[in-house]
C-alpha positions, -999 to 999 in steps of 0.1 A, spaced: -537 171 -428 -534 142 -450 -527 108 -433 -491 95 -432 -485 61 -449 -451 58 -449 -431 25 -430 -420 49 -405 -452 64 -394 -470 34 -388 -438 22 -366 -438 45 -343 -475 47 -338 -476 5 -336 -441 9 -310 -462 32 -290 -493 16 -286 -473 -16 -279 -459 5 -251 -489 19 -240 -500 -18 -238 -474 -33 -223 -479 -5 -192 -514 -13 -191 -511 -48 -191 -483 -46 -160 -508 -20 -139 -534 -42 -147 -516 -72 -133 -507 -55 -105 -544 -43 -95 -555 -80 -106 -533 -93 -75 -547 -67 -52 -582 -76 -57 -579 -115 -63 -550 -117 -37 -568 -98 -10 -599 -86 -14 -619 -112 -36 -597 -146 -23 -607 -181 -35 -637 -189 -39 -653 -155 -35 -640 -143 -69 -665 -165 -83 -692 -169 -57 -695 -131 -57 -689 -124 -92 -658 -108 -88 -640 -126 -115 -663 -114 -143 -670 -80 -128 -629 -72 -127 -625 -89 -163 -647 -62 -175 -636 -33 -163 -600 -39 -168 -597 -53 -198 -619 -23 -216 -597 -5 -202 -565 -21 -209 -575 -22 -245 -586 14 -250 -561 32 -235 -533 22 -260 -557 18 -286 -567 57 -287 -528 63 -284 -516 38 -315 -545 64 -334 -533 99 -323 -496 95 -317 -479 112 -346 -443 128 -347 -454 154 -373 -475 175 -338 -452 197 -318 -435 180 -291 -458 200 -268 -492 193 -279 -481 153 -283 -473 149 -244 -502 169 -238 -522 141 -259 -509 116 -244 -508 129 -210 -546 132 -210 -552 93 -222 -529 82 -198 -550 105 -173 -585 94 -185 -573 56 -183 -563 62 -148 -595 80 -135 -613 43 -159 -594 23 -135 -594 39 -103 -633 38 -112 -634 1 -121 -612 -8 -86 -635 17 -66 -666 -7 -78 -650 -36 -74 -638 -29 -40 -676 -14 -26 -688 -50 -40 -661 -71 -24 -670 -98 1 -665 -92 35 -682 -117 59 -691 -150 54 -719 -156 81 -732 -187 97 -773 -178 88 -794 -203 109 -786 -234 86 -760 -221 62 -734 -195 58 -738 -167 36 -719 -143 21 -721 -105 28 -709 -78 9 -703 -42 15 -731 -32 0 -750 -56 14 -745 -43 50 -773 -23 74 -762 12 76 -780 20 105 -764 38 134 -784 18 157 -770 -11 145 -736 -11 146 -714 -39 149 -697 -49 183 -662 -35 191 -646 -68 188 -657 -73 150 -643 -51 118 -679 -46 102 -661 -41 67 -622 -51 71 -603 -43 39 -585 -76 39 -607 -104 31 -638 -116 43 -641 -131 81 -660 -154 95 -689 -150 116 -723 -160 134 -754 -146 144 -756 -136 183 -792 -153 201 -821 -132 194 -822 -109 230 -860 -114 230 -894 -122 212 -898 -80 196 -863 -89 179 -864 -121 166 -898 -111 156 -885 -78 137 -857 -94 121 -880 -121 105 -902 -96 89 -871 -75 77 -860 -108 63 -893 -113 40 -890 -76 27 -854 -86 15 -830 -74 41 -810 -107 52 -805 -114 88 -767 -115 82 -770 -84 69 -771 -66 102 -737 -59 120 -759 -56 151 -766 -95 148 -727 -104 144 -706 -121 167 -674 -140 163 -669 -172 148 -660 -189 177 -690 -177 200 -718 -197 173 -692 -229 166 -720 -249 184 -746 -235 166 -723 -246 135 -721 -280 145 -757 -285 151 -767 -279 113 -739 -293 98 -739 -328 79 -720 -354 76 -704 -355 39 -716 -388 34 -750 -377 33 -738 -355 5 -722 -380 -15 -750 -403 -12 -782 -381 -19 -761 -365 -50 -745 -398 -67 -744 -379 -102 -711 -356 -85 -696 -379 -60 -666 -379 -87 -661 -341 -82 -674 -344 -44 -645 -370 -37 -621 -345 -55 -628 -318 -33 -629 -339 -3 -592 -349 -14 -581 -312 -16 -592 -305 18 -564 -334 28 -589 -351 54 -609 -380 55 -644 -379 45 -659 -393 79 -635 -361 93 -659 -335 71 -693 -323 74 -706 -296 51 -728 -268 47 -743 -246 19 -731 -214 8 -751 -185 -4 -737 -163 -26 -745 -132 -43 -768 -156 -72 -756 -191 -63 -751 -215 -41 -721 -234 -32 -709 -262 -10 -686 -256 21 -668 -280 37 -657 -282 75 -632 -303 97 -658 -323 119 -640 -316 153 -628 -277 151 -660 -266 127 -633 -249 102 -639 -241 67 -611 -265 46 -629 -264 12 -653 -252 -10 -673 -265 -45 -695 -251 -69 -718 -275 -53 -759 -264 -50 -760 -285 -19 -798 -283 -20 
């Protein structure tokens, strides 16, 4: 069948992809607030690469989808074999983005952990499965709202401390292991004893004490009221930055404290 040039053909098959666009653009808006809104929250959609890794997924298939519809819609096919057509893009798309949300979400952040001198951040993937290492009762080892915050429990003796060191060389993380967990509140003082004072910051990196100062005023307290620590991410490092007296997280900056 020869091609259709006429005004009227290449209306309808513009209107349609334009609808087909406008859908995907609204369902993609909608999982775009799911996963910056709850699972990757600021900053962990770019200390964990969720940012870019979302971007990529979605807007493949946000473009595809209507773009394969604007080339096979055509009035001329029987009414049934045209909603069958379209019926299957609209099916593939889904399956696309159920895909792209199901990797997104087995890659979100879910801890940050207070490791020894710095807090890192931990990731689904990232954690032990080992049934002998299980997290306690009291802590959600991989909560579907947002990453917690944690520290690491007092090695119970010399054999452990010793094991988790060498697991630590071969690549697995101490904050890896759920077994290791405890809550936030149990290691504040552990927290308190590696953290500096943001002046030391400022001082040793004069080059960004413009941005430093700017993201010491977003945290709305004084700089002698902060001490920081660094933040590991997936490839990066960033800056935290903590009230002095209740060891809370108020800030963050692409900072390589380091």
């Amino acid at each position: 069948m020869m091609m259709d040039s006429t005004p009227s053909f290449w209306k309808d098959r513009f209107k349609a992809g334009g609808i087909h666009l406008l859908l995907s653009v609204t369902l993609a808006m909608v999982a775009a607030a799911l996963v910056f809104g709850v699972w990757y929250p600021y900053p962990y959609r770019d200390i964990s690469g969720g940012r870019n890794l979302f971007l990529l997924l979605v807007s493949v298939d946000v473009v595809l989808g209507p773009l394969i519809t604007f080339t096979i819609f055509d009035r001329r096919k029987p009414r049934k074999e045209l909603l069958r057509d379209l019926t299957f893009v609209g099916l593939v798309q889904m399956a696309a983005l159920a895909y792209g949300l199901w990797s997104v979400f087995v890659a979100r952040p879910v801890h940050l952990v207070f490791e020894v001198d710095r807090f890192r951040v931990v990731h689904a993937v990232d954690v032990a499965d080992n049934p002998q290492r299980k997290a306690s009762p009291a802590i959600v080892a991989l909560p579907w709202t947002g990453p917690t915050m944690l520290t690491m429990r007092p090695f119970k003796d010399d054999k452990e401390r010793t094991e988790a060191m060498f697991e630590d060389v071969q690549g697995l993380p101490i904050a890896f292991r759920p077994d290791l967990w405890q809550p936030y509140a149990a290691g504040v003082e552990q927290v308190r004893t590696r953290a500096k004072p943001v002046a030391e910051l400022r001082a040793r990196l004069a080059a960004r004490a413009s941005e430093i100062d700017m993201a010491i005023a977003a945290t709305k307290i004084p700089a002698d009221g902060l001490v920081y620590l660094p933040v590991m991410g997936r490839d990066k490092f960033w800056t935290a930055f903590l009230d002095a007296l209740t060891l809370d997280v108020v800030g963050f900056m692409p900072l390589d404290p380091y």
